[in-house]
NUTORTOR-331373 format. One line per 4 residues: number of its first residue (from 1); for each residue x, y, z of N, C-alpha, C. Coordinates in pm, whole numbers, plus 50000, padded with zeros to 5 digits. Layout:
BEGIN
NUM = X:Y:Z:X:Y:Z:X:Y:Z | ... $
REM end
This chain:
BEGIN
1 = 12296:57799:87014:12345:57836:87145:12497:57830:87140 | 12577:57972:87188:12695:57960:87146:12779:57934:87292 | 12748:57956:87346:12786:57973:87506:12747:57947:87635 | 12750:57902:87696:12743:57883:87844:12845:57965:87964 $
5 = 12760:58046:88049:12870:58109:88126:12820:58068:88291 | 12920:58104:88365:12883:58117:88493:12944:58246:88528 | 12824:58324:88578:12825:58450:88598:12758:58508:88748 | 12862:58627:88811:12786:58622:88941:12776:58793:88967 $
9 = 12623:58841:88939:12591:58985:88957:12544:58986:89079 | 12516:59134:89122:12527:59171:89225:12372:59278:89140 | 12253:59229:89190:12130:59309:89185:12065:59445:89229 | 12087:59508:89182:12047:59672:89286:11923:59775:89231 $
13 = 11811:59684:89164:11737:59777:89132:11682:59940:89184 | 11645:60054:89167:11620:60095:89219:11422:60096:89194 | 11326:60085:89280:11225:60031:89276:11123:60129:89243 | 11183:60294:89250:11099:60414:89237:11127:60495:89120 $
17 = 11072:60564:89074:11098:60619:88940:11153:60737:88930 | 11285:60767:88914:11334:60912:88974:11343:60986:88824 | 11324:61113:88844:11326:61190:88776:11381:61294:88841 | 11544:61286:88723:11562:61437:88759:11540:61547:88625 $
21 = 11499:61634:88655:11436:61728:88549:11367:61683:88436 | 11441:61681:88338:11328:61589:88215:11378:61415:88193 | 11494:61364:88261:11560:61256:88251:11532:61153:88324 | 11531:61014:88271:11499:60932:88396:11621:60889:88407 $
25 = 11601:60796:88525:11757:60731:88606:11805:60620:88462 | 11905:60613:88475:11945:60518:88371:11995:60352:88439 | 12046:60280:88361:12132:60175:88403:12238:60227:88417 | 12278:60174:88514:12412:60189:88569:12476:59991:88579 $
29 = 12602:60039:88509:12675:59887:88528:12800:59904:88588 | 12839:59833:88628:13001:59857:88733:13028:59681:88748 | 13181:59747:88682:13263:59618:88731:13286:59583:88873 | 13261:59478:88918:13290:59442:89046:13459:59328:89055 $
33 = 13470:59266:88951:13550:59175:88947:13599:59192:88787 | 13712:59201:88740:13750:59161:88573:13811:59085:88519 | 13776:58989:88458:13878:58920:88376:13974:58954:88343 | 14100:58830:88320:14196:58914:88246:14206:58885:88092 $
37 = 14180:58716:88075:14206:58667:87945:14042:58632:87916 | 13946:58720:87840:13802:58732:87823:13744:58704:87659 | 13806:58567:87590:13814:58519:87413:13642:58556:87386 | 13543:58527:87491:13420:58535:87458:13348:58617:87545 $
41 = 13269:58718:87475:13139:58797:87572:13051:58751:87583 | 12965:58797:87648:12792:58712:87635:12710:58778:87511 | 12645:58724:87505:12565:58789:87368:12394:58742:87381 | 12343:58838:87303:12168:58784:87298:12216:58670:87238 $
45 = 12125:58571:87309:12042:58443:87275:12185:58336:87315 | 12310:58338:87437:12300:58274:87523:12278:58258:87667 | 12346:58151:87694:12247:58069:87785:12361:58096:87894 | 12294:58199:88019:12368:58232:88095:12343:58162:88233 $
49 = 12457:58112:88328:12408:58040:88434:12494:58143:88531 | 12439:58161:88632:12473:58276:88735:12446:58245:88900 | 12464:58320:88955:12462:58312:89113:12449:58511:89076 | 12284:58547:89209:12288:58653:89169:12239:58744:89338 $
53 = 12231:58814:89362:12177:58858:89491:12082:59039:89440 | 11939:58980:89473:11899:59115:89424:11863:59212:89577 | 11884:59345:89571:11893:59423:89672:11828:59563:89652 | 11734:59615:89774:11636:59740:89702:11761:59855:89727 $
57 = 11703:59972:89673:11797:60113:89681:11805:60087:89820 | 11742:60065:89909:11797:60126:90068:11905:59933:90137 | 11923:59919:90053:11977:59741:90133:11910:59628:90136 | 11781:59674:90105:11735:59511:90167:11746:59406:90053 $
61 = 11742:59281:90120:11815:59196:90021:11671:59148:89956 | 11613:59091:89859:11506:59048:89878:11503:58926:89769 | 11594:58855:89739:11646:58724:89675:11797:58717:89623 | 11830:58614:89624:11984:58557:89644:11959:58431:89576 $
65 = 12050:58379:89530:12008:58249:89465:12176:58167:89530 | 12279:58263:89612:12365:58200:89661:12323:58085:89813 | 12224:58126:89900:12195:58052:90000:12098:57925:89935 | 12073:57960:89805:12004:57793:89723:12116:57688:89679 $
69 = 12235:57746:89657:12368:57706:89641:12255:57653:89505 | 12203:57761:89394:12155:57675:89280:12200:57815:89187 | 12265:57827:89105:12264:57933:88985:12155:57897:88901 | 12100:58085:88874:11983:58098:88779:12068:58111:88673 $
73 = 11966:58013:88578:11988:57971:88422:11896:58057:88336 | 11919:58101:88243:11835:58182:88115:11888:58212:88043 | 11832:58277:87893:11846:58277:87788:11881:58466:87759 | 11984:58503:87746:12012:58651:87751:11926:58730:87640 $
77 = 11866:58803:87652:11830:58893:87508:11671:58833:87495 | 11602:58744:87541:11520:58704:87496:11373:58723:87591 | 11416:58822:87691:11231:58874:87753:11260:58759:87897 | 11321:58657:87923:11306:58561:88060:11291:58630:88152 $
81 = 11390:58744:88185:11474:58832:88289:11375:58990:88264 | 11398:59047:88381:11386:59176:88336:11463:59250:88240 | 11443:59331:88196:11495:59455:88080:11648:59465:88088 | 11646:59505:88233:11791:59557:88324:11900:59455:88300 $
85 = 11837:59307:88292:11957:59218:88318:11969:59186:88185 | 11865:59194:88062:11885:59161:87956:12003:59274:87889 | 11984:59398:87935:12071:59482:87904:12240:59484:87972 | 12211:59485:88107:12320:59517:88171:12436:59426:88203 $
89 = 12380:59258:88110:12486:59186:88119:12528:59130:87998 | 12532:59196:87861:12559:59197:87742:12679:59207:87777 | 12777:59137:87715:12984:59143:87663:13003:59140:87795 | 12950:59082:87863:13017:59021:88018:13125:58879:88000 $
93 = 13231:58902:88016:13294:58767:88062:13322:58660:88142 | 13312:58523:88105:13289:58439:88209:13416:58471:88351 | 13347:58445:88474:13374:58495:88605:13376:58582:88636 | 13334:58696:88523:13291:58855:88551:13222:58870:88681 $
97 = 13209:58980:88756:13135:58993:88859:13086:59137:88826 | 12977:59198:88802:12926:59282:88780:12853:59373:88908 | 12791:59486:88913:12695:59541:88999:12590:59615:88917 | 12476:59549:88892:12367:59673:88800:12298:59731:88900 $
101 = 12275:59841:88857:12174:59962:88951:12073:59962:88807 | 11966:59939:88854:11816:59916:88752:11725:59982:88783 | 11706:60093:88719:11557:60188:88729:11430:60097:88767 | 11350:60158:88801:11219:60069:88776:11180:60025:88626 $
105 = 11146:60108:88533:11109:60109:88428:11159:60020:88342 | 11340:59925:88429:11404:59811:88334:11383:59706:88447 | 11336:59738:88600:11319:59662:88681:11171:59595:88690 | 11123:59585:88788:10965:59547:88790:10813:59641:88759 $
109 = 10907:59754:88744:10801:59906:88698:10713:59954:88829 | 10603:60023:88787:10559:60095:88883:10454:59958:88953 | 10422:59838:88938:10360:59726:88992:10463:59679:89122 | 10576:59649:89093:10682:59577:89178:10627:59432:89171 $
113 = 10700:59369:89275:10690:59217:89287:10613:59205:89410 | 10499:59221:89446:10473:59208:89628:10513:59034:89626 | 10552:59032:89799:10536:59148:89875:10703:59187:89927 | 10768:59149:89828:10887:59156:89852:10997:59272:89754 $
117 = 10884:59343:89634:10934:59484:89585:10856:59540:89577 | 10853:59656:89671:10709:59744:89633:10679:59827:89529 $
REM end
C-alpha cells in the first residue's frame, strides 16, 4: 500500500443506457478543483479515503457520505467500487475534487440499486 488520500468526488452516474448510433455513453471526468503541487497520483491498489455525493442524471441526490461527516475508504483498482470510480479516479491528486458522469454499464447496470437507483 503506497498511499493514502483524501479525496472528494462529486457522483453523477447516468442510470440508463444511451445509445447514440452504434456508441455507448462513455465516462466522462472533469476537474472540479486542481492541485497545484500533485508529487503523487492515485494508482490501482491504493487505499483511497474520500467524501463523495452520488446524484442521478436528473439531480436527485441518492447518497452523500458528507452528512455522515464519515469518508468512504477502499482499495482503488480492485472490484470494491463500481467500474466508474475504479476508472475515473486513477492519477487523481490528493485534495483533487473531481465530477464523474458514469454510464450505467460502469455504474450499477441495467439492475440499479432499488430503491434508490432504478
Amino acid at each position: 500500500m503506497r498511499l493514502y488520500l483524501f479525496l472528494a468526488v462529486t457522483l453523477m452516474p447516468l442510470l440508463t443506457e444511451v445509445v447514440y448510433g452504434a456508441e455507448k455513453k462513455k465516462l466522462q471526468i472533469g476537474i472540479k478543483k486542481r492541485v497545484e503541487n500533485c508529487p503523487i497520483k492515485s494508482r490501482k491498489g491504493d487505499v483511497l479515503n474520500m467524501h463523495y455525493t452520488g446524484k442521478l442524471e436528473d439531480g436527485t441526490e441518492f447518497d452523500s457520505s458528507i452528512p455522515r461527516n464519515q469518508p468512504f475508504t477502499f482499495t482503488l483498482g480492485t472490484g470494491q467500487v463500481i467500474k466508474g470510480w475504479d476508472q475515473g479516479l486513477l492519477g487523481m491528486c490528493e485534495g483533487e475534487k473531481r465530477k464523474l458522469v458514469i454510464p450505467s454499464e460502469l455504474g450499477y447496470g441495467d439492475r440499479g440499486a432499488p430503491p434508490k437507483i432504478p
